[in-house]
N, C-alpha and C positions, 0 to 999 in steps of 0.2 A: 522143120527144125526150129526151135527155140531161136531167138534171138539174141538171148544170153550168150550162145554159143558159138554166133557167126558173128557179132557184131560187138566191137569193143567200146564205144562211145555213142551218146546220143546223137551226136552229130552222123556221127556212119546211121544210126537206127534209122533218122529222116529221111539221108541222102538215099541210102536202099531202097526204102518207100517211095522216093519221087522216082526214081531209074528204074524202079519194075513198075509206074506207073499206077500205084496199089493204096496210096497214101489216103484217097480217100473211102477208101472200100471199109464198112464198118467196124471189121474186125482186125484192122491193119496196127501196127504196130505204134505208129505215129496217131492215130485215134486214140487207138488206148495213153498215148500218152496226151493226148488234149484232156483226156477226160480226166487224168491224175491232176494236171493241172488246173484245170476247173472245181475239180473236187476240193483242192488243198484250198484254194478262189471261194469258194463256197464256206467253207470253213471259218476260214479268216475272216471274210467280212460279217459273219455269223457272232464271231466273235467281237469283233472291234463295235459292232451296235448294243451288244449286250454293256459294254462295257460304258459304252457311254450312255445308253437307256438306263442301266441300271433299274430296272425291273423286276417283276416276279415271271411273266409272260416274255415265253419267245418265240410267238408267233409274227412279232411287227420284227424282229431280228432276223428271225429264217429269211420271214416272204423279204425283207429288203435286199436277204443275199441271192438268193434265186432271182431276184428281176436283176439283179445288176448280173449274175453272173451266167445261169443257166439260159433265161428266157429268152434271151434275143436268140437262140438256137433251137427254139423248141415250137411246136406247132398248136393249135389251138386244145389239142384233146391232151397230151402233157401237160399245158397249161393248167387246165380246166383240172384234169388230177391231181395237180401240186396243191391248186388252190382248194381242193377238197379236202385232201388229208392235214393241210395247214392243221386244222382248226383240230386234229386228234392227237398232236404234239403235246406232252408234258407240259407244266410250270417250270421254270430253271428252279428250283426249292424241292420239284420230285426228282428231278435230272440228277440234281447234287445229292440228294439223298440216296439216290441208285449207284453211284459212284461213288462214295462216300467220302465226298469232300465238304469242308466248309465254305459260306460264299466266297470268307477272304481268300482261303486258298484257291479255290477256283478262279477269282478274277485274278490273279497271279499267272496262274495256270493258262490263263486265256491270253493273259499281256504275252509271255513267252511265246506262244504259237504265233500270236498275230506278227511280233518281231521276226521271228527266228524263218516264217512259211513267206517274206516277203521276197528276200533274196532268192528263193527254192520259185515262186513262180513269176520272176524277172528273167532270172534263169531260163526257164524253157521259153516264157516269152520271146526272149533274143535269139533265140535255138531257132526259133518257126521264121523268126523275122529278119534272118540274116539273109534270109532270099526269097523271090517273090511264090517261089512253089510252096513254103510255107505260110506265106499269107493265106495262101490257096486252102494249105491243110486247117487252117487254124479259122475260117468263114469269115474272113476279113474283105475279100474282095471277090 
């Protein structure tokens, strides 16, 4: 059964996954939400280096969100693949031209996310960490 279905809040989504013991199994419900988490984590700090590099290249913006956000969870042969395709990433000037924004607007665009995605992953942050089975879920301890 979906989730959506039996479970009315986040906070139920966790507490289900800790009580069926399931939290950490890969395709668990509380997983998938680490990894929205991480993802939106990824994002934003993606964002917030571009902004202050100011660059044409965002390959020193990725790889700095991925070591802060992804790596400490990931194992040498992930690693090793991040660090390969780095380097087949676009210019941010082909990025904006495929999306068809201006830089101005896009670092607008970028400012918005990075504000708006801080609260959204404090949020699930306190969600994991309001007890210690979420530390557990979240590779903290």
């Amino acid at each position: 059964m979906e989730a959506s279905k039996s479970i009315d809040t986040l906070e139920a989504l966790i507490d289900h996954d800790i009580e069926q013991n399931c939290g950490k199994i890969s395709n668990s419900n509380s997983r998938d939400l680490v990894r929205v988490k991480r993802s939106i984590d990824m994002l934003k700090v993606t964002f917030e280096q571009i902004l202050i590099q100011r660059g044409n290249s965002i390959i020193g913006p990725v790889s700095m969100a991925y070591e802060q956000v992804f790596a400490p969870y990931h194992g040498w042969t992930l690693k090793t693949a991040f660090s390969t395709a780095l380097y087949t990433l676009p210019s941010l000037a082909q990025v904006l031209k495929k999306v068809n924004e201006s830089e101005a607007s896009a670092m607008v665009q970028m400012q918005n996310y990075v504000t708006a995605s801080a609260p959204v992953i404090q949020y699930i942050e306190n969600l994991f960490h309001s007890g210690e089975s979420g530390d557990v879920l979240l590779g903290l301890v």
